[in-house]
ZAKOL-878309 format. One record per residue (C-alpha): residue number from 1; residue in three letters; x, y, z. Coordinates in nm, 2 decimals. Example, Ala and Ser with C-alpha at 12.3 -4.5 7.8 and 13.67 -1.06 7.14 Angstrom:
<nodes>
> resi, resn, c1, c2, c3
> 1, ALA, 1.23, -0.45, 0.78
> 2, SER, 1.37, -0.11, 0.71
</nodes>
This chain:
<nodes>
> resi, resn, c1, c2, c3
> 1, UNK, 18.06, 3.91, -0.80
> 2, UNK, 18.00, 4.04, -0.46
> 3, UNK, 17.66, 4.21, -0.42
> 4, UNK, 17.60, 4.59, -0.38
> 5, UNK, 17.52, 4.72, -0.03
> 6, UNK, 17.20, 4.94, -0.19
> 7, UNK, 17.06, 4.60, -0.27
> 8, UNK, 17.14, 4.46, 0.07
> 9, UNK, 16.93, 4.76, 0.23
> 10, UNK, 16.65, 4.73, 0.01
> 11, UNK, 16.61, 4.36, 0.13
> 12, UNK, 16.66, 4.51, 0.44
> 13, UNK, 16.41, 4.75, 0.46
> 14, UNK, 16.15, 4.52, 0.27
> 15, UNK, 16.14, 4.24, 0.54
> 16, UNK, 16.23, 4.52, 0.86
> 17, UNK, 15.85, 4.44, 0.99
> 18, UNK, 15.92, 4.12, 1.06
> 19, UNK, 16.16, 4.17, 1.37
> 20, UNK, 16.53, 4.27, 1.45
> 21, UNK, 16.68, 4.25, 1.09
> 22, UNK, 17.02, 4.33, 1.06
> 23, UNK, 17.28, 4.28, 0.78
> 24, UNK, 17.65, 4.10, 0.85
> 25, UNK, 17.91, 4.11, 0.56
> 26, UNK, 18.04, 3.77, 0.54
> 27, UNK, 18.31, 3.70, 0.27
> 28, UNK, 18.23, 3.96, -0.01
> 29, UNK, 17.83, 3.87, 0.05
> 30, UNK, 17.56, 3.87, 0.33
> 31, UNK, 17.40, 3.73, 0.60
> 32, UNK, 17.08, 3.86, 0.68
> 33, UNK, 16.97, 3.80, 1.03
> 34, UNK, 16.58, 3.79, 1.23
> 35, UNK, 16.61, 3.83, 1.61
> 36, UNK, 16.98, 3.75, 1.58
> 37, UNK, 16.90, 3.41, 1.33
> 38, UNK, 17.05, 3.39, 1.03
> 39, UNK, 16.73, 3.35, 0.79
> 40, UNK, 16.85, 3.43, 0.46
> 41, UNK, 17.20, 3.55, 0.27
> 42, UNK, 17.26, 3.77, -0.05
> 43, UNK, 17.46, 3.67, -0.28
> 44, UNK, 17.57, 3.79, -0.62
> 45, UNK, 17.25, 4.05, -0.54
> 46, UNK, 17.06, 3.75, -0.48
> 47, UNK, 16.80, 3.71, -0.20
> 48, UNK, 16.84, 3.33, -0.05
> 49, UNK, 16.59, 3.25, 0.24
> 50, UNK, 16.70, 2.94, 0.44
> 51, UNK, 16.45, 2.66, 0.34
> 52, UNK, 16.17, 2.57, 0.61
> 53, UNK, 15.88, 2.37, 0.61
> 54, UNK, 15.65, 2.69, 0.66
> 55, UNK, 15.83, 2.87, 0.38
> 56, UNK, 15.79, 2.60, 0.14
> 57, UNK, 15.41, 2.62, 0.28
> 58, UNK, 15.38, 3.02, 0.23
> 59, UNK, 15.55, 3.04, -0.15
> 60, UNK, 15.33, 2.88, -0.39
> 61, UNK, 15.64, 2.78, -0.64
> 62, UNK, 15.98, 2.73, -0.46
> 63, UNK, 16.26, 2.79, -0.64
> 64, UNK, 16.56, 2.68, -0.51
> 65, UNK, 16.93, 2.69, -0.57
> 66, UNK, 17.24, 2.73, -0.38
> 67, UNK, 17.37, 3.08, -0.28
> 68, UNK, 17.74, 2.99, -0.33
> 69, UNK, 17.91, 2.69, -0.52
> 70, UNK, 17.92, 2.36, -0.25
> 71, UNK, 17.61, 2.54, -0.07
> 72, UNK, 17.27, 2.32, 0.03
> 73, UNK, 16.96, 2.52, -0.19
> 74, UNK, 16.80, 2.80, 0.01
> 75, UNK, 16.47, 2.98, -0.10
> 76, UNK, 16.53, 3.18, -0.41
> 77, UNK, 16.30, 3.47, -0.36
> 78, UNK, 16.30, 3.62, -0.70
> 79, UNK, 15.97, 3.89, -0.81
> 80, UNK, 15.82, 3.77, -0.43
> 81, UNK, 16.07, 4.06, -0.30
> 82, UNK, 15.87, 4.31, -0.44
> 83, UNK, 15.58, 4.21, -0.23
> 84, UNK, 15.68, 4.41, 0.12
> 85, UNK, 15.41, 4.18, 0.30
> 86, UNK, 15.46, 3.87, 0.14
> 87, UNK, 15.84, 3.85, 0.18
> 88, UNK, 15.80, 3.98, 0.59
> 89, UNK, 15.61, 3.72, 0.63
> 90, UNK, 15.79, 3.46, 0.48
> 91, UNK, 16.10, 3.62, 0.72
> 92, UNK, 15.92, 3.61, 1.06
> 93, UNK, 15.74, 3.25, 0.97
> 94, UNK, 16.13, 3.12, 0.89
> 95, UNK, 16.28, 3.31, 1.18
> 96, UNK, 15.99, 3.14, 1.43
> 97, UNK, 16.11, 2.76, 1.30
> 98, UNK, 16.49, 2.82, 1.30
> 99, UNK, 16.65, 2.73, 1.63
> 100, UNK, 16.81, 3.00, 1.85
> 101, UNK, 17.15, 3.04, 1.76
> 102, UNK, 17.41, 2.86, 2.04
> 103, UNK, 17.58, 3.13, 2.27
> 104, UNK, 17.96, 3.19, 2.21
> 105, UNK, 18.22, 3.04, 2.43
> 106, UNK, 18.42, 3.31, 2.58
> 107, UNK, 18.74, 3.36, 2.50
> 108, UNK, 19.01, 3.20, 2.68
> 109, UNK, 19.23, 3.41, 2.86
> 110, UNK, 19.61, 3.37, 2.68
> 111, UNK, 19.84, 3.22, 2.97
> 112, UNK, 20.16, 3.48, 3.07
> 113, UNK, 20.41, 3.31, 3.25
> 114, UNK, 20.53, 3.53, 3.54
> 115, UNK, 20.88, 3.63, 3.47
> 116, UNK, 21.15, 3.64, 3.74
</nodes>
């Protein structure tokens, strides 16, 4: 079940404090991006934070559990996304301990052979 975009914006707007967020639709779900990081997807109007050591320090009872079938557990931030502070926090701590993501290679130019 692919989640609804009204439930996208309200993670959105709860964690928008805690720097550049943006929203990318990735495969019928989302990736939810801090200063151009990926910290978190919804899924199946799921919230999923990627799992840190300072998130696990900042929520008192992790829950955890994959996003998608075959997927490593993220965060499950259940009743915490409620809590506008709590949950910006939790954002900008995880977006501080992810690395930066690896510049794009440009495209290669496509090869035309000169005709005669």
């Amino acid at each position: 079940m692919a989640s609804d975009s009204s439930f996208v914006d309200f993670v959105c707007e709860q964690v928008s404090d805690a720097g550049d967020v943006t929203a990318r639709k990735m495969f019928g779900e989302y990736a939810i991006y801090c200063d151009g990081k990926v910290v978190g997807l919804v899924c199946d109007n799921q919230f999923f934070v990627k799992p840190t050591a300072s998130g696990r320090a900042l929520l008192a009872a992790v829950a955890e559990a994959p996003p998608y079938p075959g997927a490593k557990p993220y965060f499950l931030i259940g009743d915490q996304l409620e809590d506008r502070a709590f949950v910006t926090e939790l954002i900008r701590q995880t977006a501080l301990e992810l690395p930066a993501p690896k510049p794009k290679k440009p495209k290669a130019k496509k090869f035309k052979p000169e005709r005669a």
